[in-house]
C-alpha positions as CSV (number, residue, x, y, z in Angstrom):
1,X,0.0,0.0,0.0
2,X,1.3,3.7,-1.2
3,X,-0.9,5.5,1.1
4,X,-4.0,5.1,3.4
5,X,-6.1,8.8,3.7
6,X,-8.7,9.5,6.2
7,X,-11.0,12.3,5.0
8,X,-12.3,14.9,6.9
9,X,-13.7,17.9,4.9
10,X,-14.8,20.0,7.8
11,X,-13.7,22.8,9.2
12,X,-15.0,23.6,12.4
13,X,-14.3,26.9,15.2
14,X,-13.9,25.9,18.8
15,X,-15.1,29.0,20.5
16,X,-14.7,29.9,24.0
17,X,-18.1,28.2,25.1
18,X,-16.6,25.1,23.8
19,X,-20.0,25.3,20.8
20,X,-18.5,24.6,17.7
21,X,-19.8,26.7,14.9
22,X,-19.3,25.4,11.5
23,X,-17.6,27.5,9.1
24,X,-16.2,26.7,5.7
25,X,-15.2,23.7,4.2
26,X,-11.1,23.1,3.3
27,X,-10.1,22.4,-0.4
28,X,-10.5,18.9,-1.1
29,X,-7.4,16.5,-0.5
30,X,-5.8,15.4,-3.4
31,X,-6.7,11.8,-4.9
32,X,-4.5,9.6,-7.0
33,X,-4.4,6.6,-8.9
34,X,-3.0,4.0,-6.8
35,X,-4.1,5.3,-3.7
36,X,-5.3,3.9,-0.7
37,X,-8.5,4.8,0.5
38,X,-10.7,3.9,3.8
39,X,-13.9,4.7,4.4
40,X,-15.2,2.3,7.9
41,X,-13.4,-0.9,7.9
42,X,-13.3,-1.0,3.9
43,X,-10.1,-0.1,1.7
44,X,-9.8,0.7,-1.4
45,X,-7.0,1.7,-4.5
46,X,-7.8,4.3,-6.7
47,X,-7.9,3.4,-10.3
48,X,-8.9,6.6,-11.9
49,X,-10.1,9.7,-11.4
50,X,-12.7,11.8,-13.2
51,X,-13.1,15.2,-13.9
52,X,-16.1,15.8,-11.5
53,X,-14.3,14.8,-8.7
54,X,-15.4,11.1,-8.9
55,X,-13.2,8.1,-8.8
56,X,-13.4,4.8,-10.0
57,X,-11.8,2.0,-6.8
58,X,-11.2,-1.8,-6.0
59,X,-11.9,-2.7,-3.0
60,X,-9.5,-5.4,-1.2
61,X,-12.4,-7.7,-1.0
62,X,-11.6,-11.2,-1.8
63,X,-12.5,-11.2,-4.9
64,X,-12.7,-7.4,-5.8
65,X,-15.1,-5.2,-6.6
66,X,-14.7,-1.5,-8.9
67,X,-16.9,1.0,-7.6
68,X,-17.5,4.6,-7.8
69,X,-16.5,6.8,-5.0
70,X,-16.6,10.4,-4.6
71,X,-15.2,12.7,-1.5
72,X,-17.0,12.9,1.8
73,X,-19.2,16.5,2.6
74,X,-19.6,17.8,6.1
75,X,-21.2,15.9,8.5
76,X,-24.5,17.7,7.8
77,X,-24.7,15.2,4.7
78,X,-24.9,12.3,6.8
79,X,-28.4,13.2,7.4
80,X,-29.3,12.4,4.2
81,X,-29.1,8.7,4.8
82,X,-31.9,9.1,7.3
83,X,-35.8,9.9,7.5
84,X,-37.3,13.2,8.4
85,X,-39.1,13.3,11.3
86,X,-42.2,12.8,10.4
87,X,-45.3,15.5,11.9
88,X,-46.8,12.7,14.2
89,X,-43.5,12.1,15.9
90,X,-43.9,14.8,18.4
91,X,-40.7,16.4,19.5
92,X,-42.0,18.9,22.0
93,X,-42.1,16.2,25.1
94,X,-44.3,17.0,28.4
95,X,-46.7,19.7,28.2
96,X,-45.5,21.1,31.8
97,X,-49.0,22.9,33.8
98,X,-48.5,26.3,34.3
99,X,-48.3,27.5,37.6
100,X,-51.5,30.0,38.9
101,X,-49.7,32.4,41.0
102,X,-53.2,34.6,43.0
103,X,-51.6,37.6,44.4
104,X,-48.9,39.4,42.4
105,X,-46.9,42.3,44.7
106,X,-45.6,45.1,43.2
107,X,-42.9,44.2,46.1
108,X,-39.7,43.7,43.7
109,X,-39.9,47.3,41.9
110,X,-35.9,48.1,43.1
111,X,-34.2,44.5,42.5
112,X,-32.3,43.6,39.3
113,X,-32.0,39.7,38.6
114,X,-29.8,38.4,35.9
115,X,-30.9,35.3,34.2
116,X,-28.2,33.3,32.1
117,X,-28.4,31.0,29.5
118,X,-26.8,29.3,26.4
119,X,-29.0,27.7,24.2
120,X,-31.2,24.9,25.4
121,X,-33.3,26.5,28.1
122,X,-36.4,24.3,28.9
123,X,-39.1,27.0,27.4
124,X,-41.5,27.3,31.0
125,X,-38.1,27.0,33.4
126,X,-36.7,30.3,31.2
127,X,-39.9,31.9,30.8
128,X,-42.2,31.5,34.2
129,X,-39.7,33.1,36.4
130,X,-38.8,35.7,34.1
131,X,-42.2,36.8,34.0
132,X,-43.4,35.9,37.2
133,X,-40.0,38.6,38.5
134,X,-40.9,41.2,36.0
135,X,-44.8,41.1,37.2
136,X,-43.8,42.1,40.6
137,X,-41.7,44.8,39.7
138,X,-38.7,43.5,39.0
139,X,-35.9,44.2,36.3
140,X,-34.8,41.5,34.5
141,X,-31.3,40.5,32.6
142,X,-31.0,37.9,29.9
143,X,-27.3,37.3,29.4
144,X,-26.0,34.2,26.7
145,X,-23.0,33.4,25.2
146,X,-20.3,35.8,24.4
147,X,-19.9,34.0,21.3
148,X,-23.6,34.2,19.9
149,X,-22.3,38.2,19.8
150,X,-19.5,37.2,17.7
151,X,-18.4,37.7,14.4
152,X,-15.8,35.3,12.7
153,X,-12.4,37.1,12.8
154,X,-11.2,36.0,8.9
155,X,-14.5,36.1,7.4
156,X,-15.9,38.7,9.8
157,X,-19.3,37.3,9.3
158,X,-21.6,37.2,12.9
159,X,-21.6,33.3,14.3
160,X,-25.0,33.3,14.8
161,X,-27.2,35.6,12.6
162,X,-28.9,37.8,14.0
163,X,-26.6,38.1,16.7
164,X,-27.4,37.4,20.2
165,X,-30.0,34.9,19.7
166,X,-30.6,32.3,22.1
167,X,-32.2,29.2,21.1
168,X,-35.7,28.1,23.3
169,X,-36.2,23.9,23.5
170,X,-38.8,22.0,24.0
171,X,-37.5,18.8,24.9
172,X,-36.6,18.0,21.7
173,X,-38.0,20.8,19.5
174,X,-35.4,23.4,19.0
175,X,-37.7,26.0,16.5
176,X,-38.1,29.2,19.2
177,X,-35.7,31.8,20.5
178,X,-34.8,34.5,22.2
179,X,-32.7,37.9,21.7
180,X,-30.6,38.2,24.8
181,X,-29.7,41.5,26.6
182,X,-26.0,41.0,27.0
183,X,-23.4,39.2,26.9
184,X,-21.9,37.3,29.7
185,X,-18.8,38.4,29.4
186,X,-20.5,41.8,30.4
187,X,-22.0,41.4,33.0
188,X,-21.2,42.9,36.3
189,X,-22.8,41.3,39.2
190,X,-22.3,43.8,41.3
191,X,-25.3,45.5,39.0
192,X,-27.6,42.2,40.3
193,X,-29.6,41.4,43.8
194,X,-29.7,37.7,42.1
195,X,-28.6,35.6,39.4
196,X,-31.1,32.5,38.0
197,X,-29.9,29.1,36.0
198,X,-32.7,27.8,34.2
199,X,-32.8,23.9,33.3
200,X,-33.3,21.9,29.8
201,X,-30.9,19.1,29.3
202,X,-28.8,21.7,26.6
203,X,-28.2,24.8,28.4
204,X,-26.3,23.7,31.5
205,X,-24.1,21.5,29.8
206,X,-22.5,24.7,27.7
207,X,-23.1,26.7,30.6
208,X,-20.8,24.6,32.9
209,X,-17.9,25.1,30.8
210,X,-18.7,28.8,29.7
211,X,-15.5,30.8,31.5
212,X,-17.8,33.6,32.0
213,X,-20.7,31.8,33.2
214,X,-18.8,30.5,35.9
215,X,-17.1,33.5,36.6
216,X,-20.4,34.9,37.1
217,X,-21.1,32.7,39.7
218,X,-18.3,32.4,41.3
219,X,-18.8,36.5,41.8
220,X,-22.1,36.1,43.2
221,X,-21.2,33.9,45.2
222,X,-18.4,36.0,46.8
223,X,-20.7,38.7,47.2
224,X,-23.2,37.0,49.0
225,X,-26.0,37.8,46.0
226,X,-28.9,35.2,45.7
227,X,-28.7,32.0,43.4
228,X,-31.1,30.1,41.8
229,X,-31.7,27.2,39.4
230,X,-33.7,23.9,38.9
231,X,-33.6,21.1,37.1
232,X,-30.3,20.3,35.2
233,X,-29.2,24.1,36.2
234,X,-27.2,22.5,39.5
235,X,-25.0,21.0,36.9
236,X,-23.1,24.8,36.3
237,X,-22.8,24.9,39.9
238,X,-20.4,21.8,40.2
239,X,-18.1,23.3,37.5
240,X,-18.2,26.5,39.2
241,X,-17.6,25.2,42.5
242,X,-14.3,23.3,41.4
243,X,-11.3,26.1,41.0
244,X,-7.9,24.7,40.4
245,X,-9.0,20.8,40.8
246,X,-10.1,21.4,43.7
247,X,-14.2,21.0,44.9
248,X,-16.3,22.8,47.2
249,X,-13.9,26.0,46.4
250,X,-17.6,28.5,46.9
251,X,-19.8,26.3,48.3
252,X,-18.5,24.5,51.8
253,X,-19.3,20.6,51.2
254,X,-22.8,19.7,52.8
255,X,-24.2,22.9,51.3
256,X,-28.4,21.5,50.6
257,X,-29.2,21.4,46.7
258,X,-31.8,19.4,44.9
259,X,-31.9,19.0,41.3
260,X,-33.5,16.0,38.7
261,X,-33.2,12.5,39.7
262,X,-30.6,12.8,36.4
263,X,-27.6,14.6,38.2
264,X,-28.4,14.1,41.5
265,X,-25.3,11.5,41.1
266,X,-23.0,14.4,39.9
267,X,-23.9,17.0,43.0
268,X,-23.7,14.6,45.4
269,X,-20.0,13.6,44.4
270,X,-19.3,17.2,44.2
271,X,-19.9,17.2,47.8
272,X,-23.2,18.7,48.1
273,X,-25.9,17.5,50.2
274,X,-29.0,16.3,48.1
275,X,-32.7,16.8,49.6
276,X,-35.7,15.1,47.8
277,X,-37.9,18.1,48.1
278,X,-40.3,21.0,46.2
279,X,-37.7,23.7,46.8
280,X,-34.6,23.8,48.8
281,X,-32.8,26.5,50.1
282,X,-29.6,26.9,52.1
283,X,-29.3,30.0,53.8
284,X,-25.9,30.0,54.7
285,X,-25.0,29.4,50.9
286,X,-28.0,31.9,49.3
287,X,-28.6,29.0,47.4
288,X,-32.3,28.0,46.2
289,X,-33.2,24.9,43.8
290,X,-35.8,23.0,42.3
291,X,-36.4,19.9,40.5
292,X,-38.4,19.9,37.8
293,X,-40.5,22.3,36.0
294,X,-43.5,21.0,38.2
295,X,-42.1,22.7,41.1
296,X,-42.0,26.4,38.8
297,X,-45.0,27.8,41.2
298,X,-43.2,27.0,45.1
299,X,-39.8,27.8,43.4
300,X,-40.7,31.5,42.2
301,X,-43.1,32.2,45.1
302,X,-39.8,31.5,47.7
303,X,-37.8,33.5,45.0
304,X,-40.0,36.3,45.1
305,X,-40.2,35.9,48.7
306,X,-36.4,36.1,49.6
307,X,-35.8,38.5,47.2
308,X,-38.4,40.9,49.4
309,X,-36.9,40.3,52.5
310,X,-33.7,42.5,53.3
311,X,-30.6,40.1,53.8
């Protein structure tokens, strides 16, 4: 064998978040006759090559077989092999019951929460607390990504367009968004009386490893602000809580969390204590989780209610 080439035709950006964005394809590599190819646990030697970019192999099958190959896309082309989702396939997953909230106090008019997200947030866990806050009085932040601001430095077109969009799920239904306020590489806690991590399975996971995101609440943290999150929003909390290898670096081992059954796992070996309730809220840490989006209604009513009372 002359030569055995692995194709890859994809270029993709690791940004900051750790999302990868795709952004051009590379020139195709060069193919010819008497080549080795492989493509899965198949090789093959070039015998000719056309002018469109085809080429005509023999496999080392026993005996051989010529074929006609041509050079891989993106991985978006793998989809072709596969069906579309058909409309009766519902995507969407549990319709969640919205929480009935009877008095609404005008109590919050001078507090300022920022809410952070990438893209993924479970639609009611982003948007029942954002408006149950802003009903009360309250002023509201929605801070994503730095890179969804971006613009790609050699082609200096914007990563996500339009810029600063955040993507809304639905379990698996990914068709809504979002245009977020700022960036989180701009935000200043000092600025916030609270910060809030919504849930979906997406958003925490590019959360956790966001260095800004952490930062965030690493700051809030230090300044004693108020923190809240449910569902898989614990998850940023480990990552945060871990500086230099080492755990429990904001939050003292023991501190009371819940989360979803999911990750419950993953806080406890990050030293937190796990409780099996609605709401749970250490004082000592100005911590407050949730569970699920079935628990939206106690969860904003203690928010509301610690953010009214003077600390």
């Amino acid at each position: 064998m002359t030569r055995i080439a692995y194709f890859s035709c994809l270029i993709v950006t690791a940004l900051a978040s750790g999302h990868y964005s795709e952004q051009e394809e590379s020139p195709s590599p060069p193919v010819k006759v008497g080549d080795w190819l492989q493509r899965g646990d198949l090789q093959v030697q070039v015998l000719s090559v056309g002018a469109d970019g085809s080429f005509m192999v023999k496999t080392n099958y026993d005996p051989p077989s010529i074929q006609v190959w041509s050079l891989p896309g993106g991985s978006h082309s793998l989809a072709n092999k596969y069906k579309v989702v058909p409309k009766t396939l519902s995507t969407v997953g549990m319709d969640y019951q919205l929480p009935f909230f009877k008095v609404i106090r005008k109590d919050l008019t001078n507090k300022r929460i920022l809410v952070m997200s990438a893209d993924g947030p479970e639609l009611p866990e982003l948007d029942v607390p954002m408006e149950y806050l802003r009903a009360r009085g309250a002023k509201v932040d929605l801070a994503g990504q730095a890179w969804i601001f971006g613009r790609d430095p050699d082609t200096k077109k914007p990563y996500r367009d339009p810029p600063g969009q955040i993507v809304i799920a639905q379990w698996l239904a990914d068709d809504i968004c979002v245009k977020a306020d700022l960036s989180l590489a701009c935000v200043n806690v000092e600025n916030y009386d609270a910060i809030f991590i919504p849930g979906g399975a997406w958003n925490p996971d590019m959360l956790r490893t966001d260095k800004d995101a952490c930062r965030v609440v690493r700051e809030a943290r230090a300044k004693g602000k108020l923190i809240v999150s449910l569902c898989h929003g614990p998850q940023v909390l480990i990552n945060a809580d871990r500086v230099d290898g080492k755990k429990n670096a904001i939050f003292p081992a023991g501190t009371k969390i819940t989360g979803v059954s999911n990750i419950r796992v993953d806080l406890e070996n990050a030293g937190f204590t796990v409780l099996d309730q609605e709401t749970v809220y250490d004082e000592a840490a100005r911590l407050l989780t949730a569970p699920s989006p079935k628990e939206l209604g106690p969860l904003c009513e203690k928010f509301g209610e610690l953010l009214a009372t003077k600390h």
